[in-house]
Structures are given as C-alpha cells and as structure tokens.
C-alpha positions in Angstrom: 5.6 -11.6 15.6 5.8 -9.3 12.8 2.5 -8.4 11.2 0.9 -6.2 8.6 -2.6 -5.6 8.4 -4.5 -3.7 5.3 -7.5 -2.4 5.2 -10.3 0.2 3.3 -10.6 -1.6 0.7 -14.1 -2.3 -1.3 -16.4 -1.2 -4.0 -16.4 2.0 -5.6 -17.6 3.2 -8.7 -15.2 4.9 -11.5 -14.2 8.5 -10.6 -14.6 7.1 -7.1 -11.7 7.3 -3.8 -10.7 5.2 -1.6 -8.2 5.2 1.4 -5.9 2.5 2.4 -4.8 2.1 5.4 -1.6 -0.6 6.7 -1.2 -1.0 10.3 1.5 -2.6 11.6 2.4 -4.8 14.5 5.4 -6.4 16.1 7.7 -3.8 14.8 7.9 -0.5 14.7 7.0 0.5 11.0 8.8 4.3 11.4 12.6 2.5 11.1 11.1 0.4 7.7 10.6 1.6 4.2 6.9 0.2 3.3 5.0 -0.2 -0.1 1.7 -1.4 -1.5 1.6 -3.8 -4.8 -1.7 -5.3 -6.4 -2.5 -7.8 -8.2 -5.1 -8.1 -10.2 -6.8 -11.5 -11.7 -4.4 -13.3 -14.1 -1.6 -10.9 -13.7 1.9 -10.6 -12.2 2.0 -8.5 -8.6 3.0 -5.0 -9.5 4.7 -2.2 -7.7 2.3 0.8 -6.6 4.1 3.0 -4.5 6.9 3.4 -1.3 7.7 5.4 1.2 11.1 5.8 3.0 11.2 6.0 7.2 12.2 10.0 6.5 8.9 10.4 4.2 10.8 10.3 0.8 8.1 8.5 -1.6 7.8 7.2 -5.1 4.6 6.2 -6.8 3.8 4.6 -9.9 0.5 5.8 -10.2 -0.1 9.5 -10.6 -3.8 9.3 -9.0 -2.4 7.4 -6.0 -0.2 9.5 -3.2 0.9 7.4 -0.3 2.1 8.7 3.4 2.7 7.3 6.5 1.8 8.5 10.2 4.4 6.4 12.5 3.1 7.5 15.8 0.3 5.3 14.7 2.4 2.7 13.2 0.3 3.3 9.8 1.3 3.8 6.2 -1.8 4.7 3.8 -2.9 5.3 0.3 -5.1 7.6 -1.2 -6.1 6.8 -4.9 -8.5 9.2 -6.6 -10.1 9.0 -10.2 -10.5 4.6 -9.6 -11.0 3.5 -13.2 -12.0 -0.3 -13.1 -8.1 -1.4 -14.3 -7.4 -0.4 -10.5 -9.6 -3.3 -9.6 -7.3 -5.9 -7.7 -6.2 -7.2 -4.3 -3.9 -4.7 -2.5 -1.1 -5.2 -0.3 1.7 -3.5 2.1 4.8 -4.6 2.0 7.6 -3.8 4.7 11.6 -3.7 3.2 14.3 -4.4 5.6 15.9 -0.9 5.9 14.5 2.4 5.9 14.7 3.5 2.8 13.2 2.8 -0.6 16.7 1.6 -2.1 16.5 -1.8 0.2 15.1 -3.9 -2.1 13.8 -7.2 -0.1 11.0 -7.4 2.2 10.4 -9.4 5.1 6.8 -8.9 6.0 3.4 -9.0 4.1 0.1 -8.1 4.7 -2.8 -10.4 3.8 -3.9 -7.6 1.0 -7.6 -5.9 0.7 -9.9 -6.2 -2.2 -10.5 -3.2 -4.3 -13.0 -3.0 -7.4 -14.0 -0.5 -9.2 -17.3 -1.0 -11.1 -20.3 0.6 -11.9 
C-alpha cells in the first residue's frame, strides 16, 4: 500500500520556522517527484513546492526551500519568516515519474496543520 505520512506541523508565531517532514511508505519515494500544497480555510489547494528524484526543485515561495533524503524515504520543507497567510493544512504529494514535469499524482498524504499566530 502506498502511503504518505506528513508531519511537523503546529503553532508558531510570525517570524517563526517550522520543518516538514513526509515520510513515505510502500514505495520507494527516491524514483518519484514529490511536492507539498496547502490549503488554507475557504480557498482552492495551491502548489508550494517540488522536487525531482535527481534533486532538481522549484518553489513558489521564496521563504520555503524543500529537499529530500531518499535513504530515509523522506522529502521536507523548511519555511522561515511564517507570516499568518502561511496558516493552512499542508500536504505531500507523490507524481508518477521522477521528475517535476509529470504532472499527475497518485498518492496523498493526510496533510498537517500549520498556523501562524501570535
């Protein structure tokens, strides 16, 4: 069974960082593109960031830097600077090839609560 599993998140005040971490199961998550999406109350899922297999990466958000250890089957992300509009459910997302070009998925993780608040 394929299976993604996030977790770090919580509450942090503004300025404040926080590392998450998605561990995966079932698969081996090195052959497998992976990226993280929120969604925040009221509003559409949006794209964060990915990383290729190789380690090639593209992130939306300039605070956020994402990387990936595959010996232990774990892609994280680092976001620095949380402002409150960071505040929403996070999740990892595995793409069916290894690079960032594949562009369906066919495995979510159940997603881990960030807020930022003071």
């Amino acid at each position: 069974q394929l299976q993604l599993v996030e977790s770090g998140g919580g509450l942090v005040q503004p300025g404040g960082s926080l590392r998450l971490s998605c561990v995966a199961s079932g698969f081996t998550l090195g052959s497998r593109a992976i990226d993280w999406f929120r969604q925040a109350p009221g509003k559409e899922r949006e794209g964060v960031s990915c990383i290729g297999s190789s380690g090639g990466s593209t992130t939306v958000k300039g605070r956020f830097t994402i990387s990936r250890d595959n010996a232990k089957n774990t892609v994280y992300l680092q976001m620095n600077n949380l402002k409150p509009e960071d505040t929403a459910v996070y999740y990892c997302a595995a793409r069916t090839g290894p690079t960032c070009i594949f562009d369906s998925y066919d495995t979510w993780g159940q997603g881990t609560q960030v807020t930022v608040s003071s």
